[in-house]
C-alpha positions as CSV (number, residue, x, y, z in Angstrom):
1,X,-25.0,-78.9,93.4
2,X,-21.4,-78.2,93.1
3,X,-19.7,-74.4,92.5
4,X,-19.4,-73.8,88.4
5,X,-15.4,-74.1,88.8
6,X,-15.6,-77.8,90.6
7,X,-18.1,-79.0,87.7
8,X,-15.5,-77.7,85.0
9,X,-13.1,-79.3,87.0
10,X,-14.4,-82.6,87.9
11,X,-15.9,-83.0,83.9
12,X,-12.5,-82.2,82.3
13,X,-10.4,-84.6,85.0
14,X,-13.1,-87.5,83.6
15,X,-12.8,-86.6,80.2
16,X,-9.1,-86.8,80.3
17,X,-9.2,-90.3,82.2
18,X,-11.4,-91.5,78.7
19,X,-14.7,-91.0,80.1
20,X,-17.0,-90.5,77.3
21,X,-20.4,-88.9,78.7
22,X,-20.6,-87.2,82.4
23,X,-24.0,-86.3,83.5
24,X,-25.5,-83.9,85.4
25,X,-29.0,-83.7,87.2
26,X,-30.2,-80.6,88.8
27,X,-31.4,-82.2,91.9
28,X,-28.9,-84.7,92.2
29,X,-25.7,-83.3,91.2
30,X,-22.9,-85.3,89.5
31,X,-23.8,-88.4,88.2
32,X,-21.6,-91.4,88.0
33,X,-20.1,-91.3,84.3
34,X,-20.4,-93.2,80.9
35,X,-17.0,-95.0,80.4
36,X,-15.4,-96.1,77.3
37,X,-15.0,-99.8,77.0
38,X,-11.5,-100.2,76.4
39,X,-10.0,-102.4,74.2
40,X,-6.2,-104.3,74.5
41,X,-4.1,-101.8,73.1
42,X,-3.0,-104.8,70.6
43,X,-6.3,-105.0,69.4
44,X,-6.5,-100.7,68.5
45,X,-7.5,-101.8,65.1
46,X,-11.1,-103.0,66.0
47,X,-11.9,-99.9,67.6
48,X,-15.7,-99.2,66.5
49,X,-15.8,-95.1,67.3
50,X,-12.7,-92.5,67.8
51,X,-13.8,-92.6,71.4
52,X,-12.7,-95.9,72.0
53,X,-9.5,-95.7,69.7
54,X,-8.4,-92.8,71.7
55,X,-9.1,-94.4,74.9
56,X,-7.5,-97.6,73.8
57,X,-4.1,-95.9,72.5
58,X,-4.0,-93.8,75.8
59,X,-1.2,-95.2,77.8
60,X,0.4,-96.4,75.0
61,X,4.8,-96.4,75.3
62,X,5.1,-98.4,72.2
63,X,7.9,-96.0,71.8
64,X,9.7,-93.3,74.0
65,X,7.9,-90.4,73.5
66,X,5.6,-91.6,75.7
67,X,7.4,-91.5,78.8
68,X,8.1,-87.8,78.3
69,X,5.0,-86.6,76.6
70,X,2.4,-84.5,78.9
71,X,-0.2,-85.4,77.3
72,X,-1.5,-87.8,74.0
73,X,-2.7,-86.0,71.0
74,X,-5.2,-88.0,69.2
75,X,-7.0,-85.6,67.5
76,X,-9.8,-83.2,66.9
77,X,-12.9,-82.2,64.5
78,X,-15.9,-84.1,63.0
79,X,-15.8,-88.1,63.4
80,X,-17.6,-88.1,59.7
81,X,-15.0,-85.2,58.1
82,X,-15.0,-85.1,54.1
83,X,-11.7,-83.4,55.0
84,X,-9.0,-84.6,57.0
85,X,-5.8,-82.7,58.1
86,X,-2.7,-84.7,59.2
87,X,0.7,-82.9,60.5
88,X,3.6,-84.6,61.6
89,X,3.3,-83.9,65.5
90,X,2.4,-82.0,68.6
91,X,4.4,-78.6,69.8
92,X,4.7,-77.5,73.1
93,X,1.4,-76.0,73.1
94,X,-0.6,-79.3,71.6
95,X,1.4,-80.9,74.5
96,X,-0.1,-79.3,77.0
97,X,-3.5,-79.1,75.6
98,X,-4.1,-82.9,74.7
99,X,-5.3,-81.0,71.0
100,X,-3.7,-80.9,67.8
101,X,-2.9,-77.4,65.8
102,X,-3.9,-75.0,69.0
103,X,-0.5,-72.6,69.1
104,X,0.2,-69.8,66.8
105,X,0.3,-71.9,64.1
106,X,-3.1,-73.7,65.1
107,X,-4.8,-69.9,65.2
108,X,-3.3,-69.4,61.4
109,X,-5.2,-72.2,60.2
110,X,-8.4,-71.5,62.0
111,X,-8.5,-68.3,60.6
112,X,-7.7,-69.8,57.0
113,X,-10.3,-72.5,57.4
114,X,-13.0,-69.7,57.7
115,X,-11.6,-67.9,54.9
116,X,-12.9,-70.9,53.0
117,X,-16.0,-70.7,54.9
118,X,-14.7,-73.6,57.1
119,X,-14.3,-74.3,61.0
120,X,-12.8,-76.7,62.8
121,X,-15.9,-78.2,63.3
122,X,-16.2,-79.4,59.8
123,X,-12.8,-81.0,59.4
124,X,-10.6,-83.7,61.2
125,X,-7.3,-82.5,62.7
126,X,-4.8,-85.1,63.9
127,X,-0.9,-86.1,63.7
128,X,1.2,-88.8,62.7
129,X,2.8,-89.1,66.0
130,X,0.6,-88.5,68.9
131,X,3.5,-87.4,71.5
132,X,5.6,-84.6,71.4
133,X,9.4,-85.4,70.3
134,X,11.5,-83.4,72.2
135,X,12.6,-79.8,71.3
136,X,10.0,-80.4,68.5
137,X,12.6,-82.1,66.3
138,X,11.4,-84.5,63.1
139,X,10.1,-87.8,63.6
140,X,12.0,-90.7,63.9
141,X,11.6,-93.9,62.1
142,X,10.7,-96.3,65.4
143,X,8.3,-93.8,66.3
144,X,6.6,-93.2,63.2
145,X,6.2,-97.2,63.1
146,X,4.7,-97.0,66.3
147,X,2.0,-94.2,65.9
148,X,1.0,-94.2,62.0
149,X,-1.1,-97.5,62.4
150,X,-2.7,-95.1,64.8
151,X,-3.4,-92.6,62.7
152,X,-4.3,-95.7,59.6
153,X,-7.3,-96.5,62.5
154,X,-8.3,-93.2,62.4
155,X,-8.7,-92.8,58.7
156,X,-10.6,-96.4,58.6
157,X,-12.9,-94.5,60.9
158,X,-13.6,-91.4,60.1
159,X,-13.5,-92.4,56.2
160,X,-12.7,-88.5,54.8
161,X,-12.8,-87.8,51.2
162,X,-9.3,-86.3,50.9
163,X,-6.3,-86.0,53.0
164,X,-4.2,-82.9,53.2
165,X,-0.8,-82.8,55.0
166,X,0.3,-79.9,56.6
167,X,3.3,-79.3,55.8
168,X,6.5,-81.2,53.8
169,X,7.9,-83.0,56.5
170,X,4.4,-85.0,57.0
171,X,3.6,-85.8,53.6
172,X,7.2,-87.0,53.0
173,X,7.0,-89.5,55.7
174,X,3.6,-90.6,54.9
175,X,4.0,-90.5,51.1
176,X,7.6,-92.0,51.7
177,X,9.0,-89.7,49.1
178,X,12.0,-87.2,49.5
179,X,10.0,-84.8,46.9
180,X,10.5,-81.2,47.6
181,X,7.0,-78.8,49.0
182,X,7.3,-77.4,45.6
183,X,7.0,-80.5,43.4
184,X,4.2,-82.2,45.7
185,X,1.8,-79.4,46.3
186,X,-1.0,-78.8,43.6
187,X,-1.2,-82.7,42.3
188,X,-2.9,-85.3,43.9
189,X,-1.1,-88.4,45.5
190,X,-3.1,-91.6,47.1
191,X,-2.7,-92.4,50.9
192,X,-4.6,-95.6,51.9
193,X,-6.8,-95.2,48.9
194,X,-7.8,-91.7,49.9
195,X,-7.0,-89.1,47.4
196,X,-4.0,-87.1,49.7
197,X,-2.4,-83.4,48.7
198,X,-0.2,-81.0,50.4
199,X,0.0,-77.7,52.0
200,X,2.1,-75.3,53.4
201,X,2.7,-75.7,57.1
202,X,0.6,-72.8,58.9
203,X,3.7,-72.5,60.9
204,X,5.9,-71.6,57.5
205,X,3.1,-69.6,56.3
206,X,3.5,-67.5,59.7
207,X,7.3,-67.1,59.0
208,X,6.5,-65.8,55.4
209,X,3.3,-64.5,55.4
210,X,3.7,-63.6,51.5
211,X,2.7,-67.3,51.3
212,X,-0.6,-66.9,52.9
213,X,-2.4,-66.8,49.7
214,X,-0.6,-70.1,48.3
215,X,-2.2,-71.9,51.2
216,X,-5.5,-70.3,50.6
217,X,-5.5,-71.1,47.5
218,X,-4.2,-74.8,48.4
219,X,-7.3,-74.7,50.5
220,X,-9.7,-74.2,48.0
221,X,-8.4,-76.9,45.7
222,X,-9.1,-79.2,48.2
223,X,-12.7,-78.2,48.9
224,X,-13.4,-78.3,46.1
225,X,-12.1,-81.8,45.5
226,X,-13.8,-82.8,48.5
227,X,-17.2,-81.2,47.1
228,X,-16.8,-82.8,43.8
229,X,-16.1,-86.1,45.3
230,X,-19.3,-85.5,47.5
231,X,-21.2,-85.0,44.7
232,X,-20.3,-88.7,43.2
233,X,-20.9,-90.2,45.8
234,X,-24.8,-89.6,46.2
């Protein structure tokens, strides 16, 4: 069996190449992994789990973010989420990582989350764009074309209750309104025939922290929405 370190290693270097399952066996060490079957990247749509969207969209340079990107940011949480979290792309940290929200601002809304007796575990996390823009500017209009059918596949799968954008700047480029944070947050908008709201951006909440209970209480609005909506539906 190999050292602890060259497992971790040799798991995460699979799992980055879109390997979905690596096994191990006691007696005989590593054993050859599960793959993926990936589909043409013009085919994304029909994607049947997250796993094979992801693995599908991987090398994608439909625009050029992703010749400078270090890595794609599909997203994280549970495949079945009643909630769904969408911001408008990856920082330096999310870069680096391959995960969405996972900086300063990521901690800020873990921490929030459990306030509402939430973890990441319970929720989806994700981006419009999936590659960093540069110097973490807005995005632009040919790459937003080229990522939000992306992030429409992911909906389609994961099928959440509500949507909540983090942050103005997503919610104005998926709701393709110019509305101010002010006017959209606290009503309820529709985003592929999900019922979508909008929240502070944990990083603004970190640069005022006098608006940390605005967010909380953002946050409970939308479980409770989600709850409700739970509720009709058995």
């Amino acid at each position: 069996m190999l050292p602890g370190s060259e497992i971790r290693q040799y798991i995460q270097q699979q799992l980055d190449l879109g390997y979905e399952e690596v096994y191990l066996s006691r007696t005989r060490g590593l054993m050859p992994p599960k793959k993926v079957k990936t589909l043409s990247i013009d085919d994304f749509a029909e994607a049947a789990s997250l796993e094979q969207l992801e693995a599908t969209i991987a090398n994608c340079k439909r625009c050029a973010l992703g010749k400078t990107r270090t890595r794609l940011v599909f997203g994280t949480g549970n495949p079945n989420a009643d909630i769904m979290f969408i911001g408008e792309a990856p920082g330096a940290d999310e870069d680096l990582q391959g995960k969405p929200f996972v900086g300063r601002a990521g901690k800020l809304l873990d921490k929030m989350l459990l306030e509402i007796g939430l973890n990441r575990d319970d929720v989806y996390i994700a981006n419009i764009l999936k590659s960093r823009p540069p110097n973490n500017r807005d995005p632009q209009p040919d790459e937003i074309a080229a990522c939000e059918p992306y992030l429409h596949a992911q909906i389609k799968l994961i099928k959440p209750k509500v949507i909540c954008s983090l942050g103005r700047i997503a919610a104005q480029t998926l709701l393709r309104t110019k509305m101010s944070s002010a006017e959209m947050r606290g009503r309820w908008f529709d985003y592929q025939g999900i019922k979508f709201t909008v929240t502070l951006h944990p990083a603004a909440i970190l640069r005022n922290m006098n608006t940390y209970d605005d967010g909380i209480k953002d946050l409970k609005r939308l479980l409770a929405e989600a709850e409700k909506l739970r509720k009709l539906d058995k």
